[in-house]
C-alpha positions as CSV (number, residue, x, y, z in Angstrom):
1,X,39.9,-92.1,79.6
2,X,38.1,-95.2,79.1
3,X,34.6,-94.1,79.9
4,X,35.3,-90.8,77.4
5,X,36.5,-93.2,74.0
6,X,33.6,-95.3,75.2
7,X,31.2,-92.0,74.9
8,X,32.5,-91.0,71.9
9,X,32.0,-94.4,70.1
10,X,28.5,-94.3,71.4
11,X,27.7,-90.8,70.0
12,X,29.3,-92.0,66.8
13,X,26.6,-94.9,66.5
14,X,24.2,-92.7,67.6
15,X,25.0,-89.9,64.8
16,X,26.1,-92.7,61.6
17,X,22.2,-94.3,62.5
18,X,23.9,-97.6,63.6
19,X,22.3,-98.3,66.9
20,X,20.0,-100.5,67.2
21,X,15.9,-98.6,68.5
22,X,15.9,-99.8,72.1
23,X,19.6,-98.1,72.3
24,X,18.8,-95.1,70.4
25,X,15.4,-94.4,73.1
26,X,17.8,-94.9,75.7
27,X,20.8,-92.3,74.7
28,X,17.9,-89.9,73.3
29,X,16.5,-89.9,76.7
30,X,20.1,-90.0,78.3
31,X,20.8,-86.6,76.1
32,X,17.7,-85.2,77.5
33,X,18.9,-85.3,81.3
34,X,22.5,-84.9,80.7
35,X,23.2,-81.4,79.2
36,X,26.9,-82.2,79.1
37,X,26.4,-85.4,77.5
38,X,24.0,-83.4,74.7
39,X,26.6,-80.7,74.6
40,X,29.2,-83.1,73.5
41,X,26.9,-84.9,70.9
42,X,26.6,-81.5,69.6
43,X,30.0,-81.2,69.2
44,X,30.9,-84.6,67.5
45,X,28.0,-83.6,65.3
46,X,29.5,-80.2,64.4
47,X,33.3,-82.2,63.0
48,X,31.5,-84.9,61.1
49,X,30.0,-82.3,59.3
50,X,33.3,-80.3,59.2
51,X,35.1,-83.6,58.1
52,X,32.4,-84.1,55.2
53,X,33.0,-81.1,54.0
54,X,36.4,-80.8,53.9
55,X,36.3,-84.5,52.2
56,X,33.9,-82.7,49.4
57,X,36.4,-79.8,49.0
58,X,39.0,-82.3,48.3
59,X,37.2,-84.3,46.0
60,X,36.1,-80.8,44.1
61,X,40.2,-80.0,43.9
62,X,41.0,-83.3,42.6
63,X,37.9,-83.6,40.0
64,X,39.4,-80.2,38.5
65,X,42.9,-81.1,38.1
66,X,41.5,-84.2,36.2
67,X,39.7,-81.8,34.3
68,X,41.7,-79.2,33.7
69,X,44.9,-82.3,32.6
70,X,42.2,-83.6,30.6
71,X,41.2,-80.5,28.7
72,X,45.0,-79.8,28.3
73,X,46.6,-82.9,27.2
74,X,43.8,-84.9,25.7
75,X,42.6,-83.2,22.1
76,X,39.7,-85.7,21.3
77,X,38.6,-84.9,24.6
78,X,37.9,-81.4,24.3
79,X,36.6,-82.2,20.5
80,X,34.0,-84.3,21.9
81,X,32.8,-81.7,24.8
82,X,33.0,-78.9,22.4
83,X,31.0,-80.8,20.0
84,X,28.2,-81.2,22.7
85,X,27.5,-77.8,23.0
86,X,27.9,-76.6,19.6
């Protein structure tokens, strides 16, 4: 279990760009001659793009709700984006 948390911290590093260059050469050439090892990269890669997404989906639902309350319950509001584009 060790050795697996230990992997994933290093594909982690490797995928955020925090490793230092002499580390990086060394898992790039490590991914090259482990096809499990590359396989699993891949698949760390695959939910931090999933997680970013889902954090921007999020943010999207939130930003509307402030707009919608603000467009609602906030008259000078509206006057001033209506004004805008008038």
């Amino acid at each position: 279990m060790r050795q697996l948390l230990h992997e994933v911290q290093e594909i982690d590093q490797y995928l955020l760009r925090k490793m230092p260059a002499g580390d990086k050469l060394v898992f790039e050439a490590r991914i090259l001659t482990d096809p499990q090892l590359e396989e699993n990269a891949n698949c760390q890669q695959q939910a931090h793009q999933l997680i970013r997404w889902l954090g921007r989906a999020k943010q999207r639902v939130t930003l509307h709700n402030i707009h919608h309350q603000l467009w609602q319950e906030d008259a000078a509001f509206k006057a001033e984006i209506t004004a805008i584009f008038k």
